[in-house]
N, C-alpha and C positions, 0 to 999 in steps of 0.2 A: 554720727555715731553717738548712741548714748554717754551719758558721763560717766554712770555707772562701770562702764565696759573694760576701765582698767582698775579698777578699786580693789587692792590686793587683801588677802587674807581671808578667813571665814568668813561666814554671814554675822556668826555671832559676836565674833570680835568688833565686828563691824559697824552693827547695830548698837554696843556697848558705847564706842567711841562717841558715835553717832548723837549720844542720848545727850538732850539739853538738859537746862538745868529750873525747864518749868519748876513753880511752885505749885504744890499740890494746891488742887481745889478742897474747898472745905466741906468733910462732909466724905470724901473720897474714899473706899475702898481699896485695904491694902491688898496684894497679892493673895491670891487665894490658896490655898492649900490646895495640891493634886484632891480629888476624891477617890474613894474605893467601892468597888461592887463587894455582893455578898461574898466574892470567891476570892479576896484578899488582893483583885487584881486594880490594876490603875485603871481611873474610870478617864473617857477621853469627852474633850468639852465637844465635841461634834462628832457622832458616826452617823454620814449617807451611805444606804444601805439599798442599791440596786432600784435607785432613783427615776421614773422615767417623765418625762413631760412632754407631752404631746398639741401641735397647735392643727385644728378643725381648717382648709382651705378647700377653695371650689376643687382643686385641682387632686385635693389628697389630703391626707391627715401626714403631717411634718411630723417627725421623732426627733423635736430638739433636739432631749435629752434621753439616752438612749442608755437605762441601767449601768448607771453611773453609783459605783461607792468610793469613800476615801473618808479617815478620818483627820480631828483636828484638836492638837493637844492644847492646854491650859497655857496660855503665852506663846504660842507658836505662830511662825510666819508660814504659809502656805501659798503657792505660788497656782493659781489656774493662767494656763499660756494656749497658745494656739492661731492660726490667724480668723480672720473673719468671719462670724455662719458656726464656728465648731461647737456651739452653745456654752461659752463661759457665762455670759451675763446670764442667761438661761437658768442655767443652773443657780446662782446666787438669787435669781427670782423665784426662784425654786423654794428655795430655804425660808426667804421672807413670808411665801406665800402671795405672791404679789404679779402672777404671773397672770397675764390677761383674760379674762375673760368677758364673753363665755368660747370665744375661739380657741385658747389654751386650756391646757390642766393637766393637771399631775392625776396620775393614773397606776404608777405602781411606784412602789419602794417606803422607806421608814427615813426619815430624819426625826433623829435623837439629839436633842439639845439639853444640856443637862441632865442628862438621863430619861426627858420625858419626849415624847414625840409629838415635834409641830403638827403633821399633819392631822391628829386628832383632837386639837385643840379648838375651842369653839373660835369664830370670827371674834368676839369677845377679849379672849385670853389671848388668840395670837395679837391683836393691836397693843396691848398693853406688852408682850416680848419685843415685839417689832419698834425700834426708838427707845424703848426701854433699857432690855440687854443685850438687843442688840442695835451696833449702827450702822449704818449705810450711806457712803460717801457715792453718789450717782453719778455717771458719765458725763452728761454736760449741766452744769451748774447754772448753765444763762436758763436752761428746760426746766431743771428741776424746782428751781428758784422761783416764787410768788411775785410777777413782776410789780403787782399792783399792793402789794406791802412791805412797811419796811422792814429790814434786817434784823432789826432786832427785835420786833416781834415775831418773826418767824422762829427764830435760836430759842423763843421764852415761852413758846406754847410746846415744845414739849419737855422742856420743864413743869410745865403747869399740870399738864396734864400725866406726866409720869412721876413725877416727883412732889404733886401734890404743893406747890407754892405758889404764894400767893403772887399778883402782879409786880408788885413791887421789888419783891425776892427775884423772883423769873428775870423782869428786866436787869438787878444787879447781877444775875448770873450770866446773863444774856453780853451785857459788858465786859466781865470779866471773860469769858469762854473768848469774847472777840479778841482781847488785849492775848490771850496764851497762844491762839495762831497765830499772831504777831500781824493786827489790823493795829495800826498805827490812830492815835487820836480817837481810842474804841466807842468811848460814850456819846462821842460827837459821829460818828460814822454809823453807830448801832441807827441813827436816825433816818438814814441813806434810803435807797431802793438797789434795787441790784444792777439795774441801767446805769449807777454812777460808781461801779467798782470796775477794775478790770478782770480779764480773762482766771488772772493768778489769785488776785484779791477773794473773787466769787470759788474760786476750789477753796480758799482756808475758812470760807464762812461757811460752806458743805461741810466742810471737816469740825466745824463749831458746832452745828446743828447735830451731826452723827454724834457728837462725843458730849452732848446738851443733857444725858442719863446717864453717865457715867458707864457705858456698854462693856460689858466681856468679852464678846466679838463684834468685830466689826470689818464689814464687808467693802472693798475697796474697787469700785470697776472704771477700769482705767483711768486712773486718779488726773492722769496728765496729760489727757489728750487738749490737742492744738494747745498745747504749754511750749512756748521757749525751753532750749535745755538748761538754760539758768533757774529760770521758775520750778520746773521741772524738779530740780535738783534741792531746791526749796521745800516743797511739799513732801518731795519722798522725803527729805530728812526730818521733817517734822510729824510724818505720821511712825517712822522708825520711831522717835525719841518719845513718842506717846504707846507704842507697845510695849518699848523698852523698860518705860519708865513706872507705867501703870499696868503691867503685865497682861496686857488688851492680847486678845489672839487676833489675826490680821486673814483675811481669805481676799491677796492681790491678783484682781482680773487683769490682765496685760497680753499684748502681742509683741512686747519688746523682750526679749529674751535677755538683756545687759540689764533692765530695771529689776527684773528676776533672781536674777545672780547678785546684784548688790543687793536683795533686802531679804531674801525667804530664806527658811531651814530645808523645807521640800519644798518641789514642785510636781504638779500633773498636766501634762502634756495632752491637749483634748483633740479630737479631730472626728469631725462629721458625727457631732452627738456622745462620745465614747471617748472614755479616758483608756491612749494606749501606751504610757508610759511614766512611770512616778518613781518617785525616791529622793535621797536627800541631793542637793542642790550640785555638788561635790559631783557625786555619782551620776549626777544628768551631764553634767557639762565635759567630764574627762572621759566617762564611759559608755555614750549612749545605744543602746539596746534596740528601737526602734528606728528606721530610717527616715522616718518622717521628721523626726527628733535632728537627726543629723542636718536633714534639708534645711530647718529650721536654723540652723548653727550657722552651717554654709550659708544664706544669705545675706547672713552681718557683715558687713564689710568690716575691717579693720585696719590699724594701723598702718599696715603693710599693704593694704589696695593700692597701688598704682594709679596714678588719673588716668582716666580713659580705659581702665579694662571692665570687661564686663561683667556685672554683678550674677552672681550663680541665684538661679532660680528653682523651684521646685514644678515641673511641668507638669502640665494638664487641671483639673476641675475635680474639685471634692465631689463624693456620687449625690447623686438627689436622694433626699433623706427622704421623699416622700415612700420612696422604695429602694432603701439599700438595698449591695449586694449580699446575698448570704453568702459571705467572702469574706478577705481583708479589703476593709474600706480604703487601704492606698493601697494597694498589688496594681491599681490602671497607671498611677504616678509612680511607682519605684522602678528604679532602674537595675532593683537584684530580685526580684519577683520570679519566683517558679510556679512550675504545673500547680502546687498543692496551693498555694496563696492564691486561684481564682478559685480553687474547689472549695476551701472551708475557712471560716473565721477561728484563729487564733485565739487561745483565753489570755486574761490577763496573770502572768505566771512569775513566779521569781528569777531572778539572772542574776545566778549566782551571789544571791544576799538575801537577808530574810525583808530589808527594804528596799528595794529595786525591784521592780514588778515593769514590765512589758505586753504587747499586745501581738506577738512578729515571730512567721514561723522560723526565719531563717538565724535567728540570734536563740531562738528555743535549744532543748536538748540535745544535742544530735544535727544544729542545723548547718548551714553554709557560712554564714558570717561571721568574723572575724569581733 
């Protein structure tokens, strides 16, 4: 079981406690001011706006990402969860621009990044956003990692090239960046390759590289895979103590629903391309809206599992995105499933708050679930 999984009180309290007592970098960027639009309203640091990304195969064109919105406010944690295939990473490759091609591409929707939108931004100008303002902490660090240079020149090139310093600067940032994740012996290690750190060590020098420009967002996809739950517990509290502390907004990819609950404000709940269930972290966990949502809860084991009983699962196979149904994408998996949930897809609607949004006809108005 995660550690996370019994870490009592809010997120926010949490993340407070949480926050180290890094010294700032020089040169650092204090907390931003919210911004405003012309109409006096709060502007939010990310709106995707009916996002879809599409991947070209012999067999079909994939709907990763299938008109997906959700926004992301100025220092907020945002939780994307789901299991396997439901396009989280997708989506965050989305944002980058960074999605494969020419067998992928984004094909409809708006992402607003500071009020301007990536996808109309030249190749040009997204490379200077991309490592810039924003970073990007990649799922396996031994991949994403240059195996044939060292450490520290990897962390000093995009310094150099975002921040415009010279080799010598780069490399003492390059240093310093290593010593704030807490690489022991930095200047002597900055000279490494990645073949001589371990599993944990190569995520806090991901975590170096994304946070090498001082990013405003920063995108996290599964930060902890194949991590010990000790290491595990390391990283998550050291990227907590870097949102915390340098009001970084955080978009955490995860399929652990207890890392979720110890670090976000909200979460969105993804499945088979489609976000069908969001709200604050509170409101997922005590009152979830979606069944899918539930299944996902139900398979944690907890404190109170018995050895030897059997773990609750979620039966059957998310549909082939090549040809979803025009349906509810889980009515073939739910066990409360009526006539009207094979006949038509559900919108994404409010339940009962103006932040808790669902995908599900029987938690809807008028529906059967409790």
């Amino acid at each position: 079981m995660s550690v996370w999984n019994t870490r009592p009180g809010p997120p926010a309290a949490r993340r407070t406690k949480l926050a180290s007592s890094l010294d700032r970098l020089g040169g650092r960027r204090e907390a931003p001011d919210r911004a405003t639009g012309a109409d006096g309203a709060d502007s939010k640091l990310l709106e995707v706006s009916h996002l879809s990304t599409h991947i070209w195969t012999r067999a079909g064109v994939v709907r990763a990402v299938d008109d997906v919105s959700f926004e992301l406010d100025y220092g907020e944690t945002l939780g994307l969860v789901g299991e396997s295939g439901c396009g989280k990473s997708m989506t965050a490759l989305s944002i980058l621009r960074l999605v494969p091609e020419p067998a992928g591409r984004i094909v409809g929707g708006e992402i607003l990044f500071e009020g301007e939108d990536l996808l109309h931004l030249s190749a040009e100008q997204m490379r200077d956003r991309r490592g810039g303002r924003i970073g990007m902490i990649f799922q396996d660090p031994m991949t994403s990692l240059n195996p044939v240079h060292r450490i520290g020149d990897q962390i000093a090139e995009s310094a150099r090239i975002h921040l415009g310093l010279s080799q010598r600067a780069a490399s003492d940032r390059a240093v310093e960046l290593l010593d704030k994740v807490g690489i022991p012996r930095a200047r002597d290690r900055a000279r490494d390759y990645p073949h001589q750190f371990s599993g944990g060590m190569r995520q806090r020098v991901m975590i170096a590289i994304a946070l090498a420009c001082d990013p405003i967002l920063l995108l996290a996809d599964e930060p902890t895979t194949a991590l010990d739950v000790t290491i595990q517990a390391q990283i998550l509290e050291l990227i907590v103590s870097i949102s915390a502390e340098f009001h970084t907004a955080v978009i955490l990819i995860t399929h652990d629903l207890g890392i979720a609950a110890g670090m976000c404000d909200r979460i969105n709940v993804m499945y088979a391309g489609r976000i069908v269930e969001s709200g604050a972290v509170d409101e997922i966990f005590n009152r979830p809206r979606m069944p899918y949502t539930s299944g996902l809860m139900a398979s944690i084991p907890g404190l109170s599992t018995a050895r030897g009983q059997p773990l609750r699962t979620i039966e059957g196979m998310p549909p082939n995105l090549i040809d979803p149904p025009a349906a509810c994408r889980f009515a073939a998996r739910c066990s409360d499933a009526r006539e009207i949930c094979h006949a038509g897809e559900p919108e994404l609607t409010s339940r009962g708050g103006p932040d808790h949004h669902a995908r599900c006809w029987g938690t809807d108005t008028g529906g059967w679930l409790p």
